[in-house]
C-alpha positions as CSV (number, residue, x, y, z in Angstrom):
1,X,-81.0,-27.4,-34.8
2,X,-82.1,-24.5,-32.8
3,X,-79.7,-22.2,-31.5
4,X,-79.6,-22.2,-27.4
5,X,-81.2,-19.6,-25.9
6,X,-78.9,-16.7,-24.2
7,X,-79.5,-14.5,-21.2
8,X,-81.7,-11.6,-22.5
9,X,-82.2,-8.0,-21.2
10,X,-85.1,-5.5,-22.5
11,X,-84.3,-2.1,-23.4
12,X,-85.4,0.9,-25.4
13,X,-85.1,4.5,-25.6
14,X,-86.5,7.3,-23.4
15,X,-89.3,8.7,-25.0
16,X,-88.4,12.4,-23.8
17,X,-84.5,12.4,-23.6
18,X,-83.6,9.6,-26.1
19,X,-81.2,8.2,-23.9
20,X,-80.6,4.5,-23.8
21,X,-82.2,3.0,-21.1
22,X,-82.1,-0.6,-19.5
23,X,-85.4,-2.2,-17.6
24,X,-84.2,-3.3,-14.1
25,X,-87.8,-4.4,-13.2
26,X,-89.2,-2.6,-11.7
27,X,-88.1,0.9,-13.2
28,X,-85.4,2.1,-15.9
29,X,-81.5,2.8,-15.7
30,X,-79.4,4.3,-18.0
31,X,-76.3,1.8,-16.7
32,X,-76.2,-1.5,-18.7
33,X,-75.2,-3.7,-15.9
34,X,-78.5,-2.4,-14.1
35,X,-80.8,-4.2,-16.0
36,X,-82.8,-7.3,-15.2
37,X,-81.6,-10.5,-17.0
38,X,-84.1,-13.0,-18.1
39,X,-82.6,-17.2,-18.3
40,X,-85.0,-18.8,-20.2
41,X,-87.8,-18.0,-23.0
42,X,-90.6,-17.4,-20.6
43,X,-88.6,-15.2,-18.2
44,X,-88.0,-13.0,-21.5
45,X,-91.1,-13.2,-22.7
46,X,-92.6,-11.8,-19.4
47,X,-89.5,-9.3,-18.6
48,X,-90.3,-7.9,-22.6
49,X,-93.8,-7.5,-21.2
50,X,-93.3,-5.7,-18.3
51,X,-91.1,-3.6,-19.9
52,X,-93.6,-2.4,-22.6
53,X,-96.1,-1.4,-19.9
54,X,-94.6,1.8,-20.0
55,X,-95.5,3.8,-23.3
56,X,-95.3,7.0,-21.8
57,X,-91.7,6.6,-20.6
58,X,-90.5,4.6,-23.5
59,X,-89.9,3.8,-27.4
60,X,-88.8,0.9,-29.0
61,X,-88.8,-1.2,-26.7
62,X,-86.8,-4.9,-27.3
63,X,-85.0,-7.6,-25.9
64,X,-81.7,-8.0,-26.6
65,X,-78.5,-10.7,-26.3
66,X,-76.5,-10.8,-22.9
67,X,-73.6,-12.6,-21.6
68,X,-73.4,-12.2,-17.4
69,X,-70.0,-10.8,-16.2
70,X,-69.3,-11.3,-12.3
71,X,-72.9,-11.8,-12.4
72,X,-73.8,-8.6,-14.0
73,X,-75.4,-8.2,-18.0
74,X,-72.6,-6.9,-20.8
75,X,-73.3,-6.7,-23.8
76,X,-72.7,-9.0,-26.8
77,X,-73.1,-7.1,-30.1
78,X,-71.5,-4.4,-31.5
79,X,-74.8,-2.6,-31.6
80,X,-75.6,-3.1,-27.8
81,X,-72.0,-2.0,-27.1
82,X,-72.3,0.7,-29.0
83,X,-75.9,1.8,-27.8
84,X,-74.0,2.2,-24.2
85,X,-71.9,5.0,-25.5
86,X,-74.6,7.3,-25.9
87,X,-75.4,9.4,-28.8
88,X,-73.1,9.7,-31.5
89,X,-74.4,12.4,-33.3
90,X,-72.0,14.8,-31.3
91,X,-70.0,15.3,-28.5
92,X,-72.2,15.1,-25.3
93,X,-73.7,13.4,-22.8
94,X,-71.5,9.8,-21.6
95,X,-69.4,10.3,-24.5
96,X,-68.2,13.5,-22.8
97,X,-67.4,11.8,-19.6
């Protein structure tokens, strides 16, 4: 049995920075709850597109899980969480806020 389809957001990293950033369609944020949420496998499937139109802002970019929160994205894996840290190579950046 398939499993159901969750709430999707696209993201990636910025090509110059590195940061993690978040498509809020149109443009980019560096805030998680930004981003634009796609409901169903089309909506993803044309968010992931729109997303990728940009190779000269951004790499890698993917979709990835999301549960809505007060209507807002959050994320639901450990890696996603921990992507919205910033860096953790050293001391800097959000993780020095």
């Amino acid at each position: 049995m398939p499993r159901p389809f969750a709430p999707k957001i696209a993201t990636a990293n910025h090509l110059l920075e590195g940061d993690v950033i978040y498509f809020t369609d149109p443009g980019w944020s560096r805030d998680h709850s930004d981003a634009a949420v796609a409901q169903t496998v089309a909506e993803a499937d044309a968010l992931l597109a729109r997303a990728s139109q940009e190779p000269h802002l951004t790499v890698g970019v993917y979709l990835a899980d999301a549960a809505l929160v007060d209507g807002r994205p959050a994320p639901t894996h450990f890696r996603e969480a921990f992507r919205t840290c910033g860096p953790s190579n050293y001391f800097h950046g959000k993780q020095a806020e």
